[in-house]
C-alpha positions in Angstrom: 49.8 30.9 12.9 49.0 34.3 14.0 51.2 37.2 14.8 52.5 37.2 18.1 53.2 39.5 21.0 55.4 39.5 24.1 54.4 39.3 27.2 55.8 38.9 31.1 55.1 35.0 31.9 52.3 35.9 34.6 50.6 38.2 32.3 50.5 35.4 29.5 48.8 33.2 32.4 46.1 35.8 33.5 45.5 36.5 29.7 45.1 32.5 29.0 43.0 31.9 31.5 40.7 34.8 31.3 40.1 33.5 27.8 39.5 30.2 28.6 36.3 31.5 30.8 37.8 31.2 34.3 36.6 33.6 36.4 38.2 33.4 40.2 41.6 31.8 40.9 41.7 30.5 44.9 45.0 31.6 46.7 47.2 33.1 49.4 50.4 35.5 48.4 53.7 35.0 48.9 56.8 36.2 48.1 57.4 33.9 45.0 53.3 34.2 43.2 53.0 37.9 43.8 53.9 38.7 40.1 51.4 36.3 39.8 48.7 37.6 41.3 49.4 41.4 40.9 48.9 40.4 36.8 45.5 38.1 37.8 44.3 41.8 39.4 44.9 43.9 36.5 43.8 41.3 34.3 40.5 42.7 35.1 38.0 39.5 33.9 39.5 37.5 37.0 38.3 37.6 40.8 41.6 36.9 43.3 40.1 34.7 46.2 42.1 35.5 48.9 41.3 33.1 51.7 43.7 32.5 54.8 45.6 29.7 54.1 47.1 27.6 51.5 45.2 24.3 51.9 41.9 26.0 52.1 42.7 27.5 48.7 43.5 24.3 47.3 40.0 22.6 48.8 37.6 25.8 47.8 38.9 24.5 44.3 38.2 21.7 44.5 34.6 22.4 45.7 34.2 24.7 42.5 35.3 22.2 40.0 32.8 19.5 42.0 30.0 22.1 41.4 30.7 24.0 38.1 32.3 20.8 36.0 35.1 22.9 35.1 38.7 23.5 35.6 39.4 25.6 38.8 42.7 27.0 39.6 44.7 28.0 42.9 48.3 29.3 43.9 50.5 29.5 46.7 54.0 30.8 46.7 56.7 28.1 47.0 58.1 26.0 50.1 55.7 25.8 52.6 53.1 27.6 50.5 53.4 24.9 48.3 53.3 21.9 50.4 50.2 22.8 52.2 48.2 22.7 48.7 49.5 19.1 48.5 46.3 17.6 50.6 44.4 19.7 48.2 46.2 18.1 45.2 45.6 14.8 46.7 42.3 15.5 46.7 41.4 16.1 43.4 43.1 13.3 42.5 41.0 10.7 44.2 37.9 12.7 43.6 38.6 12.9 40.0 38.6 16.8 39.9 40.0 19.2 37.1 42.3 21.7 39.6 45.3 23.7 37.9 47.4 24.5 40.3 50.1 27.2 40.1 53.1 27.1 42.5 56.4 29.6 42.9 58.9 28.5 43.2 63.3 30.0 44.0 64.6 31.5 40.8 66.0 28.8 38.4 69.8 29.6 39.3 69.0 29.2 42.4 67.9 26.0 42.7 70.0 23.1 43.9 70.1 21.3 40.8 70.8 17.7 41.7 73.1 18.9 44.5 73.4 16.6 47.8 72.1 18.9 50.0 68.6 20.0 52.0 68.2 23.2 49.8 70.3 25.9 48.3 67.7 29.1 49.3 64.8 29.5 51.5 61.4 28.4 50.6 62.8 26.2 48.1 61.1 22.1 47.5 61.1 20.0 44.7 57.1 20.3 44.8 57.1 18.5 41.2 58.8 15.2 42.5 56.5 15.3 45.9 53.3 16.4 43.7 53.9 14.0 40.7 52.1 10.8 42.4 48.8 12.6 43.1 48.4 14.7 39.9 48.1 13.6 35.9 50.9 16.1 34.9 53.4 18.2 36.6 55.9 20.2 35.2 58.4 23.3 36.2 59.1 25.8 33.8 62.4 25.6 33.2 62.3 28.0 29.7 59.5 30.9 29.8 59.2 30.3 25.8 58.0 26.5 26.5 55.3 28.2 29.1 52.4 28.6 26.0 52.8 24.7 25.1 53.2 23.4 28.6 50.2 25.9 30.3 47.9 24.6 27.1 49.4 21.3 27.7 48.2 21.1 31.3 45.1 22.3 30.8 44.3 19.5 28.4 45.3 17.0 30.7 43.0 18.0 33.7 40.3 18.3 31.4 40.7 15.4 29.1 39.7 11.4 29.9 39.5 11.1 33.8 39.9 14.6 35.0 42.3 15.1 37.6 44.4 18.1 38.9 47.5 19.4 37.0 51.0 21.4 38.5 52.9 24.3 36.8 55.8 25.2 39.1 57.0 28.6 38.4 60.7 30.1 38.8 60.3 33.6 39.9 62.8 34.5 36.9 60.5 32.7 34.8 57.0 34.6 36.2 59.4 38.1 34.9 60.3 36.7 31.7 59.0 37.7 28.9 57.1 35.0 26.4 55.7 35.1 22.6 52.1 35.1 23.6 50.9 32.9 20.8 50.9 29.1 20.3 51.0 27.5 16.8 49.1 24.5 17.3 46.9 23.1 20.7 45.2 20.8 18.4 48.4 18.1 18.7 47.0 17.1 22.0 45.2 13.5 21.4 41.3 13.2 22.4 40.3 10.3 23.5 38.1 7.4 21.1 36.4 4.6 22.4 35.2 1.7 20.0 32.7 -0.4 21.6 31.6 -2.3 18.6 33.4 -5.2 20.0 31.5 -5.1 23.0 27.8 -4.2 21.6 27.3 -8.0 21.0 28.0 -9.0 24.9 26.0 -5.8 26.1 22.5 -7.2 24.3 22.9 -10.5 25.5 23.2 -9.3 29.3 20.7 -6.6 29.0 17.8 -9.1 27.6 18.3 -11.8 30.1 17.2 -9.2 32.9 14.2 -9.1 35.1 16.1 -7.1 38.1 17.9 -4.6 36.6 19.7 -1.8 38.7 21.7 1.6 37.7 24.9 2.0 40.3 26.0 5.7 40.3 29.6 6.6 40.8 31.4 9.7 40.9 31.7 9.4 37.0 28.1 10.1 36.5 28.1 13.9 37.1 27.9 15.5 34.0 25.5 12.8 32.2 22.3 13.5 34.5 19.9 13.8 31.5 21.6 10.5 30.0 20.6 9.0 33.3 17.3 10.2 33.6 16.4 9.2 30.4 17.5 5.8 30.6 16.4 5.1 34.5 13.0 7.1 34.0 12.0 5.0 30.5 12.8 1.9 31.5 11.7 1.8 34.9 15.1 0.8 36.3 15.4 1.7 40.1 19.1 3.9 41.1 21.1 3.6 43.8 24.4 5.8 44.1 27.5 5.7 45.6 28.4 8.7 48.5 30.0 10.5 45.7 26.9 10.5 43.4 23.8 10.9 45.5 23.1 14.3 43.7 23.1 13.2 40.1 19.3 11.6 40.3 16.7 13.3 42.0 16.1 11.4 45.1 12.2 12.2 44.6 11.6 10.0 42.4 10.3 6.8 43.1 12.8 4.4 41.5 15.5 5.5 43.6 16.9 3.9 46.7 19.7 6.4 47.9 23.3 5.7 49.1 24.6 2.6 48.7 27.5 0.5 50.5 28.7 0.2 54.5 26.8 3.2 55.5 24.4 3.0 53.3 20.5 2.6 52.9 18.6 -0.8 53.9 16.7 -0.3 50.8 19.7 0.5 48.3 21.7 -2.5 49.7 18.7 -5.1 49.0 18.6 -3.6 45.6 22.4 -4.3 45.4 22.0 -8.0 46.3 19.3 -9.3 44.6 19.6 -7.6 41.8 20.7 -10.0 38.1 22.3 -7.0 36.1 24.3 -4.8 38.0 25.2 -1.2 35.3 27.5 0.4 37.2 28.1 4.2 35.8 32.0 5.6 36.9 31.7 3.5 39.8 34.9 2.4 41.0 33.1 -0.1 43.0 35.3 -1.1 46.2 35.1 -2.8 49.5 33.2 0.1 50.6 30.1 -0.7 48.1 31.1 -4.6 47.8 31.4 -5.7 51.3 34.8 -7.5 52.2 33.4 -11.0 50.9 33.2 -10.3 47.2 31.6 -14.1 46.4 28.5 -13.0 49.1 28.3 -9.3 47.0 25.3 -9.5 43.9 25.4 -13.4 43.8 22.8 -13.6 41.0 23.8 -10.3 39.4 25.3 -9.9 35.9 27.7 -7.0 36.2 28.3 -4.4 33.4 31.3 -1.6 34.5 31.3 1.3 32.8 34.4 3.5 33.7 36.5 6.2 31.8 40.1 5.0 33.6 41.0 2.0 32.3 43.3 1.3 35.6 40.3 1.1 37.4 39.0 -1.9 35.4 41.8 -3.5 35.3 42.8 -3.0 39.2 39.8 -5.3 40.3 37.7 -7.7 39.1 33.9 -8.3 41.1 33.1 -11.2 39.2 35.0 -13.0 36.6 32.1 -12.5 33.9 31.4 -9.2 34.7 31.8 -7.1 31.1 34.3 -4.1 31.4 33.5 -1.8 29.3 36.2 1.1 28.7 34.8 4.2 27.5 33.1 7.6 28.7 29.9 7.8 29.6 28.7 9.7 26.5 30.6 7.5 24.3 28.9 4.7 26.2 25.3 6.4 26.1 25.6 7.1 22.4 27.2 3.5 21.1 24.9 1.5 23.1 21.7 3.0 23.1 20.0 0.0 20.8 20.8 -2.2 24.0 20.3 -0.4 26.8 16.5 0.2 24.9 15.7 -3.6 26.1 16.0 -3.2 29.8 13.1 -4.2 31.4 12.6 -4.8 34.9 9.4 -7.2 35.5 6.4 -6.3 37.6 7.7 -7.8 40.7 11.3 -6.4 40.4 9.1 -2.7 40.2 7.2 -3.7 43.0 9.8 -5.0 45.5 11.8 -1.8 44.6 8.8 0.1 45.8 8.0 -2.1 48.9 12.0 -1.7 49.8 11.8 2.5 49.5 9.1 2.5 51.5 10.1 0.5 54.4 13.6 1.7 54.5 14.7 4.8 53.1 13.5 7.2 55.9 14.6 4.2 58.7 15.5 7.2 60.8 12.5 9.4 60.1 11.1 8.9 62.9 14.7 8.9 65.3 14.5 12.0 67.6 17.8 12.1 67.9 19.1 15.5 66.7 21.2 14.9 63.9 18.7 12.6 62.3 15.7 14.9 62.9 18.0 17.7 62.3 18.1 15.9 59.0 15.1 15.6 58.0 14.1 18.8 58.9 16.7 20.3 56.4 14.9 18.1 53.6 11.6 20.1 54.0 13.0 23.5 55.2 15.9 23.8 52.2 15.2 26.0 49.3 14.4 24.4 45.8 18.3 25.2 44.5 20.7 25.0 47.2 24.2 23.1 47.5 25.2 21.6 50.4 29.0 21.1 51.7 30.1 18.2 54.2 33.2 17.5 55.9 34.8 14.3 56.8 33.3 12.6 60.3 29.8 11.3 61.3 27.9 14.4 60.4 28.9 13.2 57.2 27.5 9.7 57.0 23.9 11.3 58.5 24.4 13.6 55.8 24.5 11.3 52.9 21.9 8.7 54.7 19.4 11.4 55.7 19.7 14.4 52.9 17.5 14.1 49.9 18.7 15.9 46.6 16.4 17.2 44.3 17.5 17.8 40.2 18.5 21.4 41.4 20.1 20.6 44.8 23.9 19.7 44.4 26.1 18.2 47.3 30.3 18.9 47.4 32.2 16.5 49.8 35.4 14.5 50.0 34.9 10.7 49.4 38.1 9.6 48.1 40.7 11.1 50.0 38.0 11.8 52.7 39.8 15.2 54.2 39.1 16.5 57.6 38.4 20.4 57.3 37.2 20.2 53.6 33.8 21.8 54.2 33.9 25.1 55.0 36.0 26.0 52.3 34.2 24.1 50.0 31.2 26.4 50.9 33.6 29.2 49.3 34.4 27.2 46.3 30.9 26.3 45.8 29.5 29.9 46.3 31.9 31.0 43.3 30.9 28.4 41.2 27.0 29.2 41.7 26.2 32.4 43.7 22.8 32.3 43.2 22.2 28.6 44.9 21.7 28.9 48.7 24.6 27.3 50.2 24.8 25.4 53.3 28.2 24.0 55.2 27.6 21.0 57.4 30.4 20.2 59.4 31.6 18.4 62.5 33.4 20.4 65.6 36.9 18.5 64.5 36.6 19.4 60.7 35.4 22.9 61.2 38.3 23.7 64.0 40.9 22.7 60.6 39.7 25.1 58.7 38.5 27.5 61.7 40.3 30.9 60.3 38.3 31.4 57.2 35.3 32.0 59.4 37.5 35.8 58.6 36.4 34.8 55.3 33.0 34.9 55.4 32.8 38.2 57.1 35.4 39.9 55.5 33.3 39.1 52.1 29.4 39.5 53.9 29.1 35.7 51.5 25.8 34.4 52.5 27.1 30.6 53.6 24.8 29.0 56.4 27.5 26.6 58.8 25.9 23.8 60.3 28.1 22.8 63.0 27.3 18.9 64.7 28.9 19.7 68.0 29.5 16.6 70.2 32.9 17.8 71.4 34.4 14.2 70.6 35.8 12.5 67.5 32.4 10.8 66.1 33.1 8.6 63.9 37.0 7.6 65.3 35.0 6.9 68.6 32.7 4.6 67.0 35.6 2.6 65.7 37.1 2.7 68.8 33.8 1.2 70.1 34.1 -1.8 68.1 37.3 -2.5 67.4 39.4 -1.0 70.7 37.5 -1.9 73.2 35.9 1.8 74.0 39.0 3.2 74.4 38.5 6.8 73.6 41.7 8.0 73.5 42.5 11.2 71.7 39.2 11.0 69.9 37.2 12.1 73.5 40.4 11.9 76.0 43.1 14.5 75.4 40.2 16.4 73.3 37.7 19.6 73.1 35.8 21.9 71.2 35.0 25.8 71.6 31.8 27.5 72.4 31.3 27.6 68.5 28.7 30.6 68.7 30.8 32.5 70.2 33.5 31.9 68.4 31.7 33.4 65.5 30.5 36.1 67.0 34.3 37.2 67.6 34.8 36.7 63.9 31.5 39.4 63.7 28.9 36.1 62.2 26.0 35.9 64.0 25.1 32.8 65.7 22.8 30.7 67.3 22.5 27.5 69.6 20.2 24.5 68.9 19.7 22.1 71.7 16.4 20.3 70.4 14.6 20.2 67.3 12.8 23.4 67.6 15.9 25.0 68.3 17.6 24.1 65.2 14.0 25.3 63.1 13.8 28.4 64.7 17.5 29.1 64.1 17.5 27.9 60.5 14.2 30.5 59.6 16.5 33.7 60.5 19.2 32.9 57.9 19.4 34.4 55.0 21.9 36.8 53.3 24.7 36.8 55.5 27.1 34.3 57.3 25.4 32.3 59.8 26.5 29.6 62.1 23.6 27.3 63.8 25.7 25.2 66.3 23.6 22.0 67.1 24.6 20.1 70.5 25.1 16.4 69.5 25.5 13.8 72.5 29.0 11.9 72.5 26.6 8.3 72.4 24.3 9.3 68.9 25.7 6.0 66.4 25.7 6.0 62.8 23.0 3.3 61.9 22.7 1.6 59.6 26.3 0.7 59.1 28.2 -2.9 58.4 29.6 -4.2 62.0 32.2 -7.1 62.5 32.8 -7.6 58.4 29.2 -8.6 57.4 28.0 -8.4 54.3 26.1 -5.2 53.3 22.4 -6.9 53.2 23.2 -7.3 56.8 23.6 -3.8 58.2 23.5 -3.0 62.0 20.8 -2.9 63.8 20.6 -6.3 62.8 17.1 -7.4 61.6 15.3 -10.6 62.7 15.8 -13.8 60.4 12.6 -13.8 59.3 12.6 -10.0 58.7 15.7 -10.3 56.4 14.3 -13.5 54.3 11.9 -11.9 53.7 13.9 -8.8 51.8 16.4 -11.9 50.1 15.4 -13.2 46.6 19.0 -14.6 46.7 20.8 -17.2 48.3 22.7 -15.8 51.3 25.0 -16.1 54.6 24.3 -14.8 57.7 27.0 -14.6 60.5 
């Protein structure tokens, strides 16, 4: 144990962290984290990101952990300041994210301890007992000597098995306290071991029975591209990926079919079904990937699931001879590696794979419809390293059917929780996790009016973000559901709702801006970027669908616009249903 100092509780944090390598903590001040933040500035190694609201502190987090692999941190003072980081907590939790996040909180006297009443001082929640169900740990400090253990504790936690975000509530008497600055032992937190020699056996057999392999991507497989590539590209095995996952392989590459599931690709979806070994990497593998008919999902396919969180495995079962294999990826990668050498797709598995590409994973090349071309323009007019941000809505889905990711590209959205005004702030988060990638916010006119104010961000900081704004002044994707399932009622998704003049609305916050209403337009517009916020606004008609998608609960080798019989028997090795 080494000799130890004393040190105010906030300055302990700021020293901690800055020696644990994190470089910007996302925030807004309040009365109850101001000692926490004044001690983050004088710190000196960390960067304050002082955005304009709670929840798009909590989401720019998110974004950097997404991007950088490790832990990101935000604050908010307590109350209200607290409970609008909750979404963002809620976040990382269904994205799998490694967010600490540091609340205020009323001093410990003045809490209502276990009284029955609303609250015994202003600003004053049991964030702990609201945050507990979307986090892997949260605590309040209760003793500012347990603050070492608990901070390292924490820490752990995100970072260890699944990640996932962490809470530390902190008493304003606590943030003055002062705390012995050293720990005697961080090595009593357990790491993880996986034995999969009971498993190995099982594995071989699968694997050498297989003429029609397929790799399925989840959000699990970031961190493990070269494990991928080595495996996919040596063997010959073709990828699909779930919306999470579609930049871990380089969509270049021949053997790869894109996204996967209810909005997905043609191409990745016949893959899917006639496939007989399915390897799904940290894929959690729902209804959204599955189809709602699990007996019409793979029928031929031998299913390996390969997933860190054991609840996962044991929450659903595809098939009942599918092998669940609990482990890491790396573990998995390492421990296998005489098995997964076998894999070998036959000639006529390669050359189907190469048939479906071709015929189906640009379906909407040749779609003139803005947001498709504006697509597919981005594709040949990105830079070689760039990230791109999405928000929730249909600009989204022709995001992940239309955008191509290269090894250098990266792409930071919201798939689990799926969270309306994520994108804009995730361009933040993504820019301080990689300044030197070109980064590029698409977002729909609903999304981008939830997060409108940091707009103020962007200028106030000159950060060169390009915002991609689908404007079609309704609802898109709500609209489409009302389509099928409420009789085109539009209400509240086009009835009861607008959008601004987003150009000028930029321009007020000092961005320049520009207007696309055709293809050349958007070219033109895109070509003058560079170095400095930027808003393209692209007018999108109310009527421009999402195709393909699944309609009235088929299965997902039968996307809409439906194909002709003898069009889609000739893409089924398998036996199937049509309805």
């Amino acid at each position: 144990m080494g000799s130890s100092q004393k040190t105010t509780a906030t300055d302990y944090i700021a020293n901690e962290l800055a020696s644990l390598g994190v470089k910007h903590v996302f925030g807004y001040i309040g009365a109850r984290n101001a000692s926490l933040i004044e001690s983050i500035y004088k710190n000196g190694s960390i960067k304050f990101i002082n955005v304009y609201h709670e929840h798009t502190a909590a989401f720019a987090a998110c974004s950097y952990a997404q991007i950088s692999g490790r832990i990101a941190v935000a604050t908010s003072t307590s109350g209200p300041g607290a409970t609008n980081m909750l979404t963002g907590m809620a976040s990382a939790w269904c994205d799998s994210l490694p967010v600490l996040f540091l609340t205020g909180q009323a001093a410990v006297k003045a809490l209502r301890e276990g009284k029955q009443i609303r609250n015994e001082t202003t600003q004053e929640v049991d964030i702990v007992g609201m945050a507990q169900p979307v986090t892997k740990y949260a605590v309040q400090i209760r003793d500012a000597d347990s603050l070492p253990y608990e901070m390292a504790k924490a820490i752990h936690i995100a970072k260890s098995g699944r990640p996932g975000p962490v809470l530390i509530d902190l008493p304003e008497d606590i943030q003055w306290a002062e705390v012995e600055t050293d720990i005697s032992d961080k090595s009593v937190f357990d790491t993880p071991h996986y034995d999969l020699s009971g498993i190995k056996n099982s594995l071989h057999e699968i694997v050498s029975k297989s003429k029609r392999p397929l790799i399925m991507l989840g959000n699990g497989a970031h961190g493990y591209e070269e494990e991928i590539n080595a495996l996919a590209d040596d063997r010959g095995i073709p990828v699909v990926a779930s919306m999470s996952a579609i930049d871990v392989y380089d969509a270049n590459k021949s053997n790869y079919l894109g996204v996967a599931g209810n909005y997905g690709l043609r191409c990745a979806n016949f893959a899917l079904t006639n496939a007989d070994l399915i390897l799904a990497l940290g894929c959690t593998m729902i209804k959204r990937y599955t189809g709602n008919d699990i007996h019409l999902f793979a029928p031929e396919a031998k299913i390996v699931r390969v997933d860190i969180d054991e609840n996962e495995l044991d929450a659903r079962t595809i098939k009942p001879d599918e092998l669940k294999i609990h482990a890491s990826l790396d573990a998995f990668f390492r421990k296998c590696e005489d098995a997964l050498s076998i894999i070998k797709p036959s000639k006529e598995w390669h050359n189907q794979i190469h048939t479906w590409r071709k015929r189906y994973y640009c379906e909407n090349a040749d779609n003139h419809q803005l947001p498709y071309s504006v697509m597919y323009s981005m594709n040949r007019l990105r830079k070689q390293r760039d990230i791109i941000t999405a928000d929730v809505g249909s600009h989204q889905l022709w995001a992940i059917q239309s955008l191509s990711f290269g090894s250098e590209q990266k792409f930071a959205s919201t798939s689990g929780l799926s969270t309306m005004g994520y994108a804009l702030p995730a361009a933040i988060g993504a820019y301080y996790a990689d300044a030197s990638a070109d980064i590029i916010c698409v977002v729909g006119d609903g999304g981008l009016q939830m997060s409108i104010q940091e707009l103020q961000f962007l200028a106030r900081e000159k950060m060169p973000v390009t915002i991609i704004c689908m404007n079609n002044s309704v609802l898109g994707a709500i609209r489409t559901l009302q389509n099928t399932y409420y009789s085109g009622n539009h209400y509240a998704s086009e009835i009861d709702y607008s959008a601004p003049d987003f150009a000028n609305v930029a321009s007020a916050y000092g961005i320049s801006a520009a207007k696309a209403y055709k293809l050349s337009d958007f070219q033109e517009a895109f070509a003058l970027r560079g170095g400095k916020p930027y808003l393209i606004e692209v007018a999108i008609s109310a009527d421009v669908d999402t195709t393909p998608r699944i309609t009235s609960r088929r299965p997902i080798y039968d996307l809409t616009p439906l194909l002709s019989d003898e069009e889609l028997a000739e893409n089924m090795q398998v036996r199937y249903e049509r309805r």
